[in-house]
N, C-alpha and C positions, 0 to 999 in steps of 0.2 A: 641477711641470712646466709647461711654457709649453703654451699652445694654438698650433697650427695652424692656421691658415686653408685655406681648399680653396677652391676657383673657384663651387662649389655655397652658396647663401644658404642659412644654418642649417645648415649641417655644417662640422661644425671636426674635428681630430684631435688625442688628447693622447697623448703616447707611442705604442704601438702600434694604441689604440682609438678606433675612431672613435665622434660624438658629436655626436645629431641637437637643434635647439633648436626647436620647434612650441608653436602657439599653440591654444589652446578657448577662444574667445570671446573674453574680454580674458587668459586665464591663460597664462601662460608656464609651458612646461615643457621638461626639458631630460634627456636619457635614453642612456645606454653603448648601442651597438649590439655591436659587433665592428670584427676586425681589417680587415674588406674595406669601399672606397669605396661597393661595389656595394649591400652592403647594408643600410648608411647611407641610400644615395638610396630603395631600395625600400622601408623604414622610414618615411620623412619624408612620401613619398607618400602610404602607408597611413594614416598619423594623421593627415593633413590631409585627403583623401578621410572619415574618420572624422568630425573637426571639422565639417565642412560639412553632413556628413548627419544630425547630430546637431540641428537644424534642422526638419529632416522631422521625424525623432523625436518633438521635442515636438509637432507637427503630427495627430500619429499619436494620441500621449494624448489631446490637445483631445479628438478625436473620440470617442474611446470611455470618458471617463474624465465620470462625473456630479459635478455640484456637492456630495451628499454623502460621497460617495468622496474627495473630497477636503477635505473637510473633519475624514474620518477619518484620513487620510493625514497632515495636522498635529498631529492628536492624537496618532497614534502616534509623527512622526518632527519633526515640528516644536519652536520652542526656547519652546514654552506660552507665549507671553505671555499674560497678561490679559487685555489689550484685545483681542484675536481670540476667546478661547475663552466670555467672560463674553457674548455677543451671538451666540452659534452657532445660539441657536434664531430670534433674529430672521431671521440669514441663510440659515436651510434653512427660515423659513416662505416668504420669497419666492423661494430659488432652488432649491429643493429640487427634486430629481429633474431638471435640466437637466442636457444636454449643456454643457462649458466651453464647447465651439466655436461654441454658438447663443446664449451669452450675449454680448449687445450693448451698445453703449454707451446705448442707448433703454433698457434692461431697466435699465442702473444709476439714471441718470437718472428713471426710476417709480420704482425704490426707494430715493430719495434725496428725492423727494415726497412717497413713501407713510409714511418714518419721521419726513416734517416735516410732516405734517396729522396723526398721530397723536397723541393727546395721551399726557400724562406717568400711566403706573398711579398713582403719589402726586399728591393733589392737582388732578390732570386737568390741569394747565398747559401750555402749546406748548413742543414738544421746541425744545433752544436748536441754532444752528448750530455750536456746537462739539460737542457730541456727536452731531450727523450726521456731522461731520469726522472725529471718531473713529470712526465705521461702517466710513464709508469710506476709512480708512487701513488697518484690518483687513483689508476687503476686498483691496485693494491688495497687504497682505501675503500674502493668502491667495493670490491671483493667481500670482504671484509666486512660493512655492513650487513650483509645478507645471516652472518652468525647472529645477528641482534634476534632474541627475542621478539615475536611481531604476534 
């Protein structure tokens, strides 16, 4: 069946049903409402008032959600890489028990000095900058997690 257009951006009609197209973040999504225009538009409304607020949301985690809570939160629903889980205890010895939302770019930046003045457990040699790089790609990813949908 051929699409309809309608005068409204994101509602089309195919046959009898109409058919909202909305966006979360960069994702496209595209969803049967019903037979009336009416509730097509009140529909599109909704999940893009929804979209927007989803924003606050993670806003709202920042706040009440600690650096080790999330670090259990990858454990259980995250896709385990290695490189994040084999350095868990470096990253809950310095950020452990923080709020996400007090963590600063100062607080990365000391812990990205404190794991290059550290010397090596083998050997006692100066950690290299590729395995700070890999901390803080970890980091990054762990960050990062917290956008997911939960």
């Amino acid at each position: 069946m051929k699409r309809e257009k309608t005068k409204h951006k994101g509602v089309y009609k195919v046959g009898d049903t109409y058919y909202i197209t909305y966006y979360v973040g960069s994702k496209k999504y595209e969803k049967a409402v019903g037979p009336r225009l009416s509730m097509a538009l009140k529909e599109k409304m909704e999940r893009e008032q929804k979209g927007r607020r989803g924003n606050y949301d993670v806003i709202e985690r920042q706040e009440k959600m600690t650096f080790d809570e999330l670090i259990q939160l990858y454990q259980r629903e995250g896709d385990g890489r290695d490189y994040i889980l084999r350095p868990a205890q470096t990253y809950l010895k310095y950020f452990g028990g923080k709020k996400l939302a007090h963590i600063t770019r100062r607080d990365l930046f000391n812990f990205r000095d404190q794991v290059k003045s550290t010397p090596k457990q083998r050997g006692g040699e100066e950690v290299t900058d590729s395995h700070v790089n890999r901390l803080l790609a970890g980091l990054r990813r762990l960050f990062n997690l917290q956008w997911i949908e939960s």
